[in-house]
OpenMM code with the backbone's topology and positions (N, CA, C; nanometers):
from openmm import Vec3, app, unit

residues = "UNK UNK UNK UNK UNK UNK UNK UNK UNK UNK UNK UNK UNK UNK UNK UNK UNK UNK UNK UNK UNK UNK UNK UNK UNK UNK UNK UNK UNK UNK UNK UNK UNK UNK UNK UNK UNK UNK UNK UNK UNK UNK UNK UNK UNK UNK UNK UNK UNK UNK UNK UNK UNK UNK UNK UNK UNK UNK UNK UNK UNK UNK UNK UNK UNK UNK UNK UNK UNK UNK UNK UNK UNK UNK UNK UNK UNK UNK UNK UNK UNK UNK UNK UNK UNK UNK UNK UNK UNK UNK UNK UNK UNK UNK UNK UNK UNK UNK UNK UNK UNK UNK UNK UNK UNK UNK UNK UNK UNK UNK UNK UNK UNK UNK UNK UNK UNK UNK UNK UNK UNK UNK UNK UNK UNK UNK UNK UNK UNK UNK UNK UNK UNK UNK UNK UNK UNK UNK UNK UNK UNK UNK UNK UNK UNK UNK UNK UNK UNK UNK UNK UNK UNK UNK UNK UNK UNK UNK UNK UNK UNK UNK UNK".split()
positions = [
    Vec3(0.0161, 1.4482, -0.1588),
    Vec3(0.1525, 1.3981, -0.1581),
    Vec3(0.2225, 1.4475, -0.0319),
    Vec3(0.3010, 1.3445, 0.0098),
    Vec3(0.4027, 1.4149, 0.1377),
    Vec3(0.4834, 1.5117, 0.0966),
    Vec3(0.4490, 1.6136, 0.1756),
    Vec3(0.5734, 1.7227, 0.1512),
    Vec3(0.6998, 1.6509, 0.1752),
    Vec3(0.7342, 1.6232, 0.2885),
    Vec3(0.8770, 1.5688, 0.3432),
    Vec3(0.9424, 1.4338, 0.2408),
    Vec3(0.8005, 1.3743, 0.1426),
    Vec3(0.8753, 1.2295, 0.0534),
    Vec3(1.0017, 1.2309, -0.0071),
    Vec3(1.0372, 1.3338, -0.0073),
    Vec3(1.2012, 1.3065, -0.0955),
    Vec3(1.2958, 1.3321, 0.0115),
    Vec3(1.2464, 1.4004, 0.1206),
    Vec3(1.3834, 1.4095, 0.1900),
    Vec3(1.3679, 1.2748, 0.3022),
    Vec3(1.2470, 1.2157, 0.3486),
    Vec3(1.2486, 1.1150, 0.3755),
    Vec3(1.3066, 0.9454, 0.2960),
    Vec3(1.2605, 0.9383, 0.2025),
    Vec3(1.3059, 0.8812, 0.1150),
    Vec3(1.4808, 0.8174, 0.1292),
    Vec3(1.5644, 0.9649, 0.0695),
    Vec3(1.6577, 1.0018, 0.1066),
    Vec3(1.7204, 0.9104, 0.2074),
    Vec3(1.6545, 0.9813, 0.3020),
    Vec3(1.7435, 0.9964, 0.5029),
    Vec3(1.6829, 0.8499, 0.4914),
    Vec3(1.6308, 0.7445, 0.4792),
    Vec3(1.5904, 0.5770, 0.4868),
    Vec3(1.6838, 0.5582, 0.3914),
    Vec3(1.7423, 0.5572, 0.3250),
    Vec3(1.8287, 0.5165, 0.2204),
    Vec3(1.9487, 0.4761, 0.3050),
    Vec3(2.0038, 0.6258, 0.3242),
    Vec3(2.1345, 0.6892, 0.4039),
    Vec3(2.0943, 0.5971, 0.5576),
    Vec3(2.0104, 0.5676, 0.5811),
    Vec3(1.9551, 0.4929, 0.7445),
    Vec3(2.0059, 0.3477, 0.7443),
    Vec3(2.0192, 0.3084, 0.6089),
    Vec3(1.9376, 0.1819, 0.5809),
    Vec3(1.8533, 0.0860, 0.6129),
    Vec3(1.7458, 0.1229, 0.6018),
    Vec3(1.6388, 0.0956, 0.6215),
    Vec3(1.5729, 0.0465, 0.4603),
    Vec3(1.4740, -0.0331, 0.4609),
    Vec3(1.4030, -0.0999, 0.3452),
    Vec3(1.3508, 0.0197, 0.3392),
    Vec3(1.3235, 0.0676, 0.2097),
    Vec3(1.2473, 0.1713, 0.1892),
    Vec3(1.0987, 0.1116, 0.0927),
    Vec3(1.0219, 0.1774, 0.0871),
    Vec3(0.8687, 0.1449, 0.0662),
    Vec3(0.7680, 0.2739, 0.0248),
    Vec3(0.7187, 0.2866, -0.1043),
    Vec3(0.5915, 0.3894, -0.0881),
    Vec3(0.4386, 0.3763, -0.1308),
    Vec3(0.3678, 0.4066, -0.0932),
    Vec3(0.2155, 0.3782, -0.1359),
    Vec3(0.1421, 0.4859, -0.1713),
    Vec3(0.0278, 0.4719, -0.2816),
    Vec3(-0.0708, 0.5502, -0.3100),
    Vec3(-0.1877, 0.5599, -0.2309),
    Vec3(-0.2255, 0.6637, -0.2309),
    Vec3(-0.3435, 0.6422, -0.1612),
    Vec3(-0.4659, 0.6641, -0.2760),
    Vec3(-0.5266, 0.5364, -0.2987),
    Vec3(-0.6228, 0.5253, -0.3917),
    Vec3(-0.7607, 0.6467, -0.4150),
    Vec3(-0.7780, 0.6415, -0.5225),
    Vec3(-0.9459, 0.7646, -0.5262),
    Vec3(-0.9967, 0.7516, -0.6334),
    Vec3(-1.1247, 0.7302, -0.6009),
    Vec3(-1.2296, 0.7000, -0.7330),
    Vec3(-1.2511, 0.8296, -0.7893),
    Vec3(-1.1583, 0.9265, -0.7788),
    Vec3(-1.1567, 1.0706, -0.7934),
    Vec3(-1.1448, 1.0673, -0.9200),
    Vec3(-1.0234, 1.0036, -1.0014),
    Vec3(-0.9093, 0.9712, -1.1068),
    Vec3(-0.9305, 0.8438, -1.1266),
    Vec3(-0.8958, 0.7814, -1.2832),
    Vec3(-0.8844, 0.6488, -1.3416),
    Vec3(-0.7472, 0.6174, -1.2669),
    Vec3(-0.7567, 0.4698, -1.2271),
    Vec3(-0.6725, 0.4305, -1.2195),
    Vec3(-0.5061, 0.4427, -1.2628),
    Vec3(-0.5017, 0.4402, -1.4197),
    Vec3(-0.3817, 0.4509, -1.5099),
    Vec3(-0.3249, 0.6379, -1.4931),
    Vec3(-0.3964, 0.7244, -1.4014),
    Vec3(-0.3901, 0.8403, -1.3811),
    Vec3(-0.3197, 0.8451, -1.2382),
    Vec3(-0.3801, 0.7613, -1.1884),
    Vec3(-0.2824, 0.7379, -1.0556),
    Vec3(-0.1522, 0.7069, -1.0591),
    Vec3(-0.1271, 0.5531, -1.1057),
    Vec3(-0.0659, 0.5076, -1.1835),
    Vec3(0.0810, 0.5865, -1.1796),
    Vec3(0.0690, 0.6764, -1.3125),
    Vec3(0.1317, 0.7632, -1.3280),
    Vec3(0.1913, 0.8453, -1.2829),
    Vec3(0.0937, 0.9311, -1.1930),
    Vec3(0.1703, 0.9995, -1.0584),
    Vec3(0.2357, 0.9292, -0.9945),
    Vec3(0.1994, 0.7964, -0.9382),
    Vec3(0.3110, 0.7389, -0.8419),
    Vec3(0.4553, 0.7435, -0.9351),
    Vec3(0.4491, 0.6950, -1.0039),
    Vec3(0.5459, 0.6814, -1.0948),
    Vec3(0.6189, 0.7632, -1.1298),
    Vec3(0.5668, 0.8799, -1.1251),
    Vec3(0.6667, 1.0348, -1.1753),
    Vec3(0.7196, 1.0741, -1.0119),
    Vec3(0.6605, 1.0236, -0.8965),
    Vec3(0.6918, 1.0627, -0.7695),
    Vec3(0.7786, 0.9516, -0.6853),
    Vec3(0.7875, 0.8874, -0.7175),
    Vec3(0.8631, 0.7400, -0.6507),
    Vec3(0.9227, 0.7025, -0.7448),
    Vec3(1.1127, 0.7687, -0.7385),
    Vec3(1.2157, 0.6772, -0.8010),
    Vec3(1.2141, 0.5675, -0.8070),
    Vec3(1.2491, 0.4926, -0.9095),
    Vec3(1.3207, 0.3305, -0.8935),
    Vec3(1.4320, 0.3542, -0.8611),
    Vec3(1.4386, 0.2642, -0.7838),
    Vec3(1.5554, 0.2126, -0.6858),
    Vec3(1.5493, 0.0728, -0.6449),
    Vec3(1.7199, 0.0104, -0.6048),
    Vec3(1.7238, -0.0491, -0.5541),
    Vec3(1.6831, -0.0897, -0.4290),
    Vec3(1.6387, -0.2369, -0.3802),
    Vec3(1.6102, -0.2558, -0.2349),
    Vec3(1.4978, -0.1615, -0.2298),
    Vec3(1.3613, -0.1905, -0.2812),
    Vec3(1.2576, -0.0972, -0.2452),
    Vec3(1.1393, -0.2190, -0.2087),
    Vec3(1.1123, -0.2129, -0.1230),
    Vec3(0.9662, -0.3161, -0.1026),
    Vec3(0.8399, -0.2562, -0.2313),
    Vec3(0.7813, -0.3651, -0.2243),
    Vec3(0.7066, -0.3852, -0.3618),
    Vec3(0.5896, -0.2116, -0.3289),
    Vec3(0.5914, -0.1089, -0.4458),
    Vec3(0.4657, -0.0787, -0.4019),
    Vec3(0.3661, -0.1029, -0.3621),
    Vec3(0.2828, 0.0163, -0.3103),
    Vec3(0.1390, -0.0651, -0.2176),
    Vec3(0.0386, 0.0361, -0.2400),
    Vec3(-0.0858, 0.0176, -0.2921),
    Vec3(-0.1976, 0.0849, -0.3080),
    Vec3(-0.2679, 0.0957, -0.2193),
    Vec3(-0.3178, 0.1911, -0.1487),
    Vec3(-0.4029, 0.2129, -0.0232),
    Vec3(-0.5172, 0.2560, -0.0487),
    Vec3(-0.5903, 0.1215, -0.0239),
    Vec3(-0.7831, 0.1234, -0.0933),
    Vec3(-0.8098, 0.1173, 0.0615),
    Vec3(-0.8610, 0.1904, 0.0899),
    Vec3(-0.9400, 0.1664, 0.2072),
    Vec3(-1.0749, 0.2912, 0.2574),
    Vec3(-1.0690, 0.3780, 0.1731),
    Vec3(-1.2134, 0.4671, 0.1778),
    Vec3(-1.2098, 0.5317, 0.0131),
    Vec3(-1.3436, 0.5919, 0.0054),
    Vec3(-1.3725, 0.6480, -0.1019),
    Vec3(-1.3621, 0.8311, -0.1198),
    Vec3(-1.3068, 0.8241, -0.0222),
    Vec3(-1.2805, 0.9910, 0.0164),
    Vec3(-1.4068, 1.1000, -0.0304),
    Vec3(-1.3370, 1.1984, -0.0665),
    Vec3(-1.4500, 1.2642, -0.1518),
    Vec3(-1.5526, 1.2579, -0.2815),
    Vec3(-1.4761, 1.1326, -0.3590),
    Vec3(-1.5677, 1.1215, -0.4383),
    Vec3(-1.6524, 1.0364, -0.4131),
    Vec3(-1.6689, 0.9588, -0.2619),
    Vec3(-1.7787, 0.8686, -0.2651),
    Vec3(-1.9351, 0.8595, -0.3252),
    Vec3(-1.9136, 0.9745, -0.3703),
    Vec3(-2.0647, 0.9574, -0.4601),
    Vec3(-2.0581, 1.0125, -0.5986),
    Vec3(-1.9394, 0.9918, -0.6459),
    Vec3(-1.8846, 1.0572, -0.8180),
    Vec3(-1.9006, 0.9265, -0.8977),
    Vec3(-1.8693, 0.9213, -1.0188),
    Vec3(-1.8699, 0.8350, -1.1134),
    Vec3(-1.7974, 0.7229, -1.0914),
    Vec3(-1.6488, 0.7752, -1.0336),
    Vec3(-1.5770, 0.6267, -1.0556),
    Vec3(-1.6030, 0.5370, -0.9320),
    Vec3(-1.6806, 0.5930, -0.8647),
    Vec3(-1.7043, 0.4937, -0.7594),
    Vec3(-1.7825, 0.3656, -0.8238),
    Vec3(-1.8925, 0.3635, -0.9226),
    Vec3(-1.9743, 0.2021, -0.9747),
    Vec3(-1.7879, 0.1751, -1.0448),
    Vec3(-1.7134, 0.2149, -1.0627),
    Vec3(-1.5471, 0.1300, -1.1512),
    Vec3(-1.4329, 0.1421, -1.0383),
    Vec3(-1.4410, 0.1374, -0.8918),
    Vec3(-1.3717, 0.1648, -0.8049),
    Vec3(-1.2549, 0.0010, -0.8062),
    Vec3(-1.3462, -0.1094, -0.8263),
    Vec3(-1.2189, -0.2101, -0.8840),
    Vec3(-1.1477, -0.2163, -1.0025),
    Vec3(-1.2061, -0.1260, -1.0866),
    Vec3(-1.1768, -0.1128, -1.2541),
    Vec3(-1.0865, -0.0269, -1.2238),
    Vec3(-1.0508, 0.0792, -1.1704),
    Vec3(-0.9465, 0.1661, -1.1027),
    Vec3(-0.8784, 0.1127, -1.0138),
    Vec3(-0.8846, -0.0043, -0.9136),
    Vec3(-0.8054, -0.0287, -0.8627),
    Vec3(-0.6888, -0.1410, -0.9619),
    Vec3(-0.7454, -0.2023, -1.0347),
    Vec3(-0.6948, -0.3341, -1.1279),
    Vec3(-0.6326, -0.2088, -1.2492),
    Vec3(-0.6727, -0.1101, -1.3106),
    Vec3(-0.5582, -0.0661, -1.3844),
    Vec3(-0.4859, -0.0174, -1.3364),
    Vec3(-0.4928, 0.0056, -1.2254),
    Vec3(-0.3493, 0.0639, -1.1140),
    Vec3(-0.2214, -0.0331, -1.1341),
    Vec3(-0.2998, -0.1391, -1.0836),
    Vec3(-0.2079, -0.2170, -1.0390),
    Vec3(-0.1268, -0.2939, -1.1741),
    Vec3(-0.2050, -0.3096, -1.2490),
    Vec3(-0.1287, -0.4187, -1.3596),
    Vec3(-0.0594, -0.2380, -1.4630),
    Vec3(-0.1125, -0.1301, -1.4437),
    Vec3(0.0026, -0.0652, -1.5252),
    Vec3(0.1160, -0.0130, -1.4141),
    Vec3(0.1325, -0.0606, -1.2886),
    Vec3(0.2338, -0.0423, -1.2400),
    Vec3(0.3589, -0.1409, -1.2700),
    Vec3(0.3017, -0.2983, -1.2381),
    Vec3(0.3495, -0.4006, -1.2597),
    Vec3(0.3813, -0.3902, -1.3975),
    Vec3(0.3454, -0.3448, -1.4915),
    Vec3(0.3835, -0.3379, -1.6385),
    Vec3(0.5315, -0.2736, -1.6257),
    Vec3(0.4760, -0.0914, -1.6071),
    Vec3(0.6227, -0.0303, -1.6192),
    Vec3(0.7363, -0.0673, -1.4714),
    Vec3(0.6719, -0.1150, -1.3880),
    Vec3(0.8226, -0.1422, -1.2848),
    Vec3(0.8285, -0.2768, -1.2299),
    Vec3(0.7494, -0.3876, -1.3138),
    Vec3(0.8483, -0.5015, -1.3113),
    Vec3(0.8029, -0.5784, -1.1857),
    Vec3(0.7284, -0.5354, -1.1288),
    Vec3(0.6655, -0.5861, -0.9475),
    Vec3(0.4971, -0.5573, -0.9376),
    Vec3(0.4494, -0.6545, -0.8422),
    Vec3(0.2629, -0.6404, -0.8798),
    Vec3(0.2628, -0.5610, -0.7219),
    Vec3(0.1906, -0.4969, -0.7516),
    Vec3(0.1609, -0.3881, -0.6229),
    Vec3(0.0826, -0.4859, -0.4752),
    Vec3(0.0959, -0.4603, -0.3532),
    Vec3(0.0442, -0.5198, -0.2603),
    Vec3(-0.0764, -0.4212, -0.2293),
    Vec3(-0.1938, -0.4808, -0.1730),
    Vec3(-0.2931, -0.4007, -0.1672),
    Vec3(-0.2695, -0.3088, 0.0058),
    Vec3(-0.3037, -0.2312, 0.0253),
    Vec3(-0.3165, -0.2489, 0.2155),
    Vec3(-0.4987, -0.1816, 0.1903),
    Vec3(-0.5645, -0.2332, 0.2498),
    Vec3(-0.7053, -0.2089, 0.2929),
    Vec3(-0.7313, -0.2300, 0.4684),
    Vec3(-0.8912, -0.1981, 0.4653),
    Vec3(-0.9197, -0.2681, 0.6165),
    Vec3(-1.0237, -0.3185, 0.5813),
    Vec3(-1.1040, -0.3956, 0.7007),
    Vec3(-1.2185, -0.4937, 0.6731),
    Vec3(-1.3812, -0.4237, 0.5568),
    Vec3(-1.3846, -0.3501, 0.6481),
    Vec3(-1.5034, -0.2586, 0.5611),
    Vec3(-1.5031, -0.2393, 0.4176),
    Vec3(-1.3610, -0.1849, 0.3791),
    Vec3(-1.3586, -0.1662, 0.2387),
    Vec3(-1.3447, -0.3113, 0.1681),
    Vec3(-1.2350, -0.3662, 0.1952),
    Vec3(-1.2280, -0.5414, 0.1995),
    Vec3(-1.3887, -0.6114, 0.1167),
    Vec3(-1.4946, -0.5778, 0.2128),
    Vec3(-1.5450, -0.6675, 0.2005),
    Vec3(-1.6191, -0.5990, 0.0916),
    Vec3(-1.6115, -0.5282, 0.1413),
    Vec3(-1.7797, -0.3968, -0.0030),
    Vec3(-1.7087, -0.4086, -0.1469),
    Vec3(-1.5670, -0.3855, -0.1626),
    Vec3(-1.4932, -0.3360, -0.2879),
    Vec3(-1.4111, -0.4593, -0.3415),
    Vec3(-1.3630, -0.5714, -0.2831),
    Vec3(-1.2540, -0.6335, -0.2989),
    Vec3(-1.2154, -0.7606, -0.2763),
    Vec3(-1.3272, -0.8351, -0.1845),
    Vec3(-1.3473, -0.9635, -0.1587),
    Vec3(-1.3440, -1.0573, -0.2647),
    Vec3(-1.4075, -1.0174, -0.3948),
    Vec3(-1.4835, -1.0859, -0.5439),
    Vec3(-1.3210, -1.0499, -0.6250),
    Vec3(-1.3122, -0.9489, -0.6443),
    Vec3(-1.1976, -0.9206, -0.7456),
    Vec3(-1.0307, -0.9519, -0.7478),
    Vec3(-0.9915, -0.9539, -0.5821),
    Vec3(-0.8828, -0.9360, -0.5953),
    Vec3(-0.8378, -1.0393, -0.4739),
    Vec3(-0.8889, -1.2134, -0.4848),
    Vec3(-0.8755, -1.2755, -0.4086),
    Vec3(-0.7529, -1.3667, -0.4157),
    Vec3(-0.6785, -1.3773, -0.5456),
    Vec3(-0.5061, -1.3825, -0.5362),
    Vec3(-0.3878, -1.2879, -0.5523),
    Vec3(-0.4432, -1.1747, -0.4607),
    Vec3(-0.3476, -1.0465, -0.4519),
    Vec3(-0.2690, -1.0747, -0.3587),
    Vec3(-0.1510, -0.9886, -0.3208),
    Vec3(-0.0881, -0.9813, -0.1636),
    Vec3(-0.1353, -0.8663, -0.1244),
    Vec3(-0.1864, -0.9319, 0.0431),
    Vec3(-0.2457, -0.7771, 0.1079),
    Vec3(-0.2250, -0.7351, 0.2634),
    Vec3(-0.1930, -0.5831, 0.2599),
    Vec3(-0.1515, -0.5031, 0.3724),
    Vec3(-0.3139, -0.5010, 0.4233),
    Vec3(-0.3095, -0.5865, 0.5645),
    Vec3(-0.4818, -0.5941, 0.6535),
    Vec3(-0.4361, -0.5104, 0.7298),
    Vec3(-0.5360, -0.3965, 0.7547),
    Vec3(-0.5583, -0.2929, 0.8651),
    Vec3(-0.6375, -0.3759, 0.9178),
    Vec3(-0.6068, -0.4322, 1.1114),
    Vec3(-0.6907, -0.4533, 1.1841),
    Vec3(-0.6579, -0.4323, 1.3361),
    Vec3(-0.7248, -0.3343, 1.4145),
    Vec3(-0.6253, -0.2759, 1.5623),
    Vec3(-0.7301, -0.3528, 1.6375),
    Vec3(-0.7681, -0.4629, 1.6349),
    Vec3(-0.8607, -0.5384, 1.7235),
    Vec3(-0.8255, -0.7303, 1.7186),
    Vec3(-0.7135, -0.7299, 1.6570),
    Vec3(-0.6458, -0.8350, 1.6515),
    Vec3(-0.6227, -0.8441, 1.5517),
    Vec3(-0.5666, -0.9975, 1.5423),
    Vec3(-0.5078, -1.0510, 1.3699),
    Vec3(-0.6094, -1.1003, 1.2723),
    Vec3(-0.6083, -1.0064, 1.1615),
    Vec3(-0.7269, -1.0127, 1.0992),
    Vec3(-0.7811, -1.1539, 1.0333),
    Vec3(-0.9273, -1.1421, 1.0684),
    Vec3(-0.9923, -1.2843, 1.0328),
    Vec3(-1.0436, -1.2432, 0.8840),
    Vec3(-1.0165, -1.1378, 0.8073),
    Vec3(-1.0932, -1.1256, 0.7091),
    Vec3(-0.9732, -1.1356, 0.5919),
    Vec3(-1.0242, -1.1547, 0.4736),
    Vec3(-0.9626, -1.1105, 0.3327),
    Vec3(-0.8395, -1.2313, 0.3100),
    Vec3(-0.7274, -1.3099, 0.1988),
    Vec3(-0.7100, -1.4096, 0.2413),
    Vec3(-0.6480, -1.4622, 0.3347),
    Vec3(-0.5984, -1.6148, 0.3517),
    Vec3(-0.5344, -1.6430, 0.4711),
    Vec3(-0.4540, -1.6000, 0.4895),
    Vec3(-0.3544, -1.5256, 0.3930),
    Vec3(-0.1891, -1.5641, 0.4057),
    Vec3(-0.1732, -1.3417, 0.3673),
    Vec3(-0.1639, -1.2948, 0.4569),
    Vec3(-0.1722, -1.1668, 0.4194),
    Vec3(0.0115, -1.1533, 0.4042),
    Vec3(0.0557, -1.0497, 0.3831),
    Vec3(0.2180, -1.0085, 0.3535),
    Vec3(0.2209, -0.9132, 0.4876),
    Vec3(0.1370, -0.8133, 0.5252),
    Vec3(0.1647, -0.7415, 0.6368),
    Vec3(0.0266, -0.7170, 0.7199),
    Vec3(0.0110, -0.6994, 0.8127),
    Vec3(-0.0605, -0.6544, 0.8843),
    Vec3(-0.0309, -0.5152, 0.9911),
    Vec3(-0.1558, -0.4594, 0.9411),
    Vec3(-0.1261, -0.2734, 1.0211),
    Vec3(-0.1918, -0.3552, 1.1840),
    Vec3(-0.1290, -0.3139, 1.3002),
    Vec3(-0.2185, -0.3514, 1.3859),
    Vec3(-0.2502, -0.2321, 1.5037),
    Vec3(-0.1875, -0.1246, 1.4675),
    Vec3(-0.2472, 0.0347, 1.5471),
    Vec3(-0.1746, 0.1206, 1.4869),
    Vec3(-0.2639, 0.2144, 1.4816),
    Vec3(-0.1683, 0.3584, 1.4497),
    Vec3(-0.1585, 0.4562, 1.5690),
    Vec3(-0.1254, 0.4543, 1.6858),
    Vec3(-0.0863, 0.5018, 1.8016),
    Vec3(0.0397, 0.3990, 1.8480),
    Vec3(0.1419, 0.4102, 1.7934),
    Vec3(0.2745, 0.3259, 1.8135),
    Vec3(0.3322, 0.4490, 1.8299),
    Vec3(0.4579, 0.3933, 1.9127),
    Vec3(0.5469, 0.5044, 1.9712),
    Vec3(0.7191, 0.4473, 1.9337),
    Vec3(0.7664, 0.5483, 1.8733),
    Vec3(0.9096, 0.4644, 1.8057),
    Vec3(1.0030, 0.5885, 1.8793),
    Vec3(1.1260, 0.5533, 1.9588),
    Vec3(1.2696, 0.6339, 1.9888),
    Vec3(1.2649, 0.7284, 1.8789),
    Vec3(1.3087, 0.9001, 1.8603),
    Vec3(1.3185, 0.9620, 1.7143),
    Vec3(1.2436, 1.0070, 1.7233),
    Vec3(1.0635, 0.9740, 1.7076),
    Vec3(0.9558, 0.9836, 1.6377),
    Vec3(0.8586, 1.0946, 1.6934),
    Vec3(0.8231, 1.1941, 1.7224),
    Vec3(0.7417, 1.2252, 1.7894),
    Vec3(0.5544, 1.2338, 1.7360),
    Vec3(0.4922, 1.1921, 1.8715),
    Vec3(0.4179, 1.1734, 1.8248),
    Vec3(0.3820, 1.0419, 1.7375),
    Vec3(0.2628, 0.9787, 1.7392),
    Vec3(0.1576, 0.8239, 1.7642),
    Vec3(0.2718, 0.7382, 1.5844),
    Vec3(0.2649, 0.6728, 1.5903),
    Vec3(0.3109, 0.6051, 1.4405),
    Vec3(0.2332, 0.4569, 1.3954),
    Vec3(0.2162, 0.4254, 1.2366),
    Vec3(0.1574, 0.3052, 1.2908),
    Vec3(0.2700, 0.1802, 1.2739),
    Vec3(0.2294, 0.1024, 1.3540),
    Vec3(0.3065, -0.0150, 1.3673),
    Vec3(0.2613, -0.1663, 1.3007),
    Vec3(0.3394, -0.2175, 1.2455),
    Vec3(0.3136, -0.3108, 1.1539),
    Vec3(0.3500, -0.4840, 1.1628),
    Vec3(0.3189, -0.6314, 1.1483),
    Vec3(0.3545, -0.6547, 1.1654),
    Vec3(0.4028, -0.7595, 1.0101),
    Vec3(0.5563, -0.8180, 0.9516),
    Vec3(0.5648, -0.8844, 0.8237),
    Vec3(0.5042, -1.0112, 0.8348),
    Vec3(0.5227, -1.1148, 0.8371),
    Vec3(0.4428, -1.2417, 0.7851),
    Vec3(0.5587, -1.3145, 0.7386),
    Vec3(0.6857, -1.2982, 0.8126),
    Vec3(0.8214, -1.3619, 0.7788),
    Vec3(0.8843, -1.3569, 0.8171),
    Vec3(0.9577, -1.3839, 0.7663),
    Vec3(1.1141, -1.3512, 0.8751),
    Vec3(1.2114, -1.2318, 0.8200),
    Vec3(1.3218, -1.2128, 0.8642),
    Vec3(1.4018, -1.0223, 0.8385),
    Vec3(1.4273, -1.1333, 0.6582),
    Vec3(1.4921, -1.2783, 0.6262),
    Vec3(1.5698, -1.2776, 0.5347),
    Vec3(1.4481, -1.2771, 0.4254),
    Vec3(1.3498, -1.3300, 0.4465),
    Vec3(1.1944, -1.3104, 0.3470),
    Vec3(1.1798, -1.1627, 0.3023),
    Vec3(1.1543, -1.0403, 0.4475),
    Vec3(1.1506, -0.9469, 0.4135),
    Vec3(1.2480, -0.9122, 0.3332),
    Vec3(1.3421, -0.8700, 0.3310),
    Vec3(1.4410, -0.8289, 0.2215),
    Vec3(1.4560, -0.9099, 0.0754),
    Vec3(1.4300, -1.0469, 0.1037),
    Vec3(1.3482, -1.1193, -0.0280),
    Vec3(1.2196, -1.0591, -0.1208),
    Vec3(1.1604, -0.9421, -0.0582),
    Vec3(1.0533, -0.9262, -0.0932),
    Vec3(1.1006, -0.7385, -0.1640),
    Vec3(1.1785, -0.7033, -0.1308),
    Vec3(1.2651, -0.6068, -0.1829),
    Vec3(1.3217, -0.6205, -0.2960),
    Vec3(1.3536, -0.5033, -0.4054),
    Vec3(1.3640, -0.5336, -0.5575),
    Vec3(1.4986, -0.5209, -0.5370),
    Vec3(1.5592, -0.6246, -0.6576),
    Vec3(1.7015, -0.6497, -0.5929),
    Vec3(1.7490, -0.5105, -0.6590),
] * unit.nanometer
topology = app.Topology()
chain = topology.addChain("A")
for resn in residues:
    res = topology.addResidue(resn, chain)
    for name in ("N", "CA", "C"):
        topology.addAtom(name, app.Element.getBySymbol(name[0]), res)
């Protein structure tokens, strides 16, 4: 967990800025275990872009149990989030995991494409965001950030924010 998440959180509020948070997925834990934590750690609030689950490696448990149920954990994530807060989670992955974990299961999702070698040709047509480097440089910021691009326009984006 981010140390700084609540006082960041916060200071984007007070910024106004869309605020947004994601899990970072692990075949470590069942899904509905994740789930949960996000949930006890990320207020509801107004004006929040839809959560986002971050499948994109198997970390340490790549060779534990829940890795053969790594979509069975990703799918109770998502539908017991959408249960208790009302919004279906957006995926963000990159190609590799994409294709091994997620191609078959989760082909009418909305999804965050990691791709720093252009606009991604993989996973479906119509993605919601695209990561396109994480060495971005923002006024404020010190040090690399990643930079993103929406798939809309500013009045969509904020359409896509819980009222």
């Amino acid at each position: 967990m981010d140390p700084r998440f609540e006082e960041n959180w916060r200071g984007a509020r007070r910024a106004g800025i869309l605020r947004g948070a994601y899990h970072y997925f692990t075949p470590c834990l069942p899904g509905r275990a994740q789930a949960e934590h996000f949930l006890a750690t990320v207020p509801e609030a107004l004006q929040t872009l839809p959560p986002v689950i971050d499948a994109e490696d198997l970390g340490p448990c790549a060779a534990g149990s829940g890795v053969a149920d790594a979509t069975g954990y990703i799918i109770d994530f998502i539908e017991y989030i959408e249960v208790e807060r009302g919004v279906r989670p957006i995926i963000y992955t990159t190609r590799r995991f994409y294709e091994r974990h997620l191609s078959e299961a989760f082909a009418d999702e909305r999804f965050w494409l990691s791709d720093f070698s252009g606009r991604p040709d993989y996973g479906p047509k119509s993605w919601v965001f695209w990561q396109y480097t994480d060495r971005g440089r923002r006024r404020g910021i010190s040090g690399p950030v990643d930079l993103n691009v929406f798939a809309g326009t500013d009045t969509e984006l904020r359409a896509l924010a819980s009222p």
